[in-house]
C-alpha positions in Angstrom: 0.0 0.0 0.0 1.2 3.7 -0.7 0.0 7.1 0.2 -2.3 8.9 -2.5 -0.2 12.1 -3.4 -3.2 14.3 -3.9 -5.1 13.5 -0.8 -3.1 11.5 1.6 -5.6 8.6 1.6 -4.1 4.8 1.4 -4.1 3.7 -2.4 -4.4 -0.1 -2.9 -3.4 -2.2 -6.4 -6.0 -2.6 -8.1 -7.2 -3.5 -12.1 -8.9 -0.6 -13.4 -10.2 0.6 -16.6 -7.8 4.1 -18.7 -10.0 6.4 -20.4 -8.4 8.5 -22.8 -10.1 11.3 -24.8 -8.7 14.3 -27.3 -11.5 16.1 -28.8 -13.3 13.4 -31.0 -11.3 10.4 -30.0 -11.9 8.0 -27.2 -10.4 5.2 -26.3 -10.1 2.8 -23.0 -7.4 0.1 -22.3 -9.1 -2.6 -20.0 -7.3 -4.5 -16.8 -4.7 -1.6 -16.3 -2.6 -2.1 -13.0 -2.6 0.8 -10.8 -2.7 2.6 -7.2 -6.2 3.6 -6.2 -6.8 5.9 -3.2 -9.6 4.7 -1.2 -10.5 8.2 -0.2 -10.6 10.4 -3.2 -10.5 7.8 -5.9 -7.5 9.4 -7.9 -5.6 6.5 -10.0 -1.9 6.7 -10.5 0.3 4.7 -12.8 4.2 3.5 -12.3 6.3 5.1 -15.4 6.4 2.0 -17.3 2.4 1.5 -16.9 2.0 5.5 -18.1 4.7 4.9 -21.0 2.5 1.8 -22.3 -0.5 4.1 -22.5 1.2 6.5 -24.6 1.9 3.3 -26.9 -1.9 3.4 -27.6 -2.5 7.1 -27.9 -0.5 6.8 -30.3 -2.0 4.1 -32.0 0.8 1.9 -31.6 -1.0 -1.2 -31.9 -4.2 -2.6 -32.8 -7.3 -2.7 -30.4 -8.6 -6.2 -28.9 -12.2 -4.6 -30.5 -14.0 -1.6 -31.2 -16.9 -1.1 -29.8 -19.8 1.2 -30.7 -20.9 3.5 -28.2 -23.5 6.0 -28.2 -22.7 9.5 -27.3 -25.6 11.7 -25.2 -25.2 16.5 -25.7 -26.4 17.0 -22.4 -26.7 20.8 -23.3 -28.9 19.8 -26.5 -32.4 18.2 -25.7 -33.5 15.8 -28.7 -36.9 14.8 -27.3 
């Protein structure tokens, strides 16, 4: 266990789920090791985990799949 450096809370291993988005592109890597602070939340990555995830932003490799997902305008109302 480690010490979150944003809130001081106790951050545990865990799996989680990267999201990454730049204007119109999304994408999320699945299983991703890193420390989660059980107080605020906040996920942070070792420098080899963070240099991997670069690897896909720039579209280093190829996806496992694509998946289609459908995207909501909160601020536009299409009732």
């Amino acid at each position: 266990m480690s010490k979150c450096v944003f809130c001081g809370g106790k951050a545990v291993s865990k799996k989680v789920t990267f999201v990454y988005e730049s204007e119109d592109r999304f994408f999320f890597v699945k299983h991703v090791p890193a420390a989660v602070c059980n107080k605020c939340g906040e996920k942070t990555y070792t420098p080899k985990v963070t240099e991997e995830l670069l690897k896909y932003a720039k579209e280093e490799s190829k996806p496992a799949k694509i998946a289609r997902v459908p995207v909501f305008n909160f601020a536009v109302k299409t009732l």
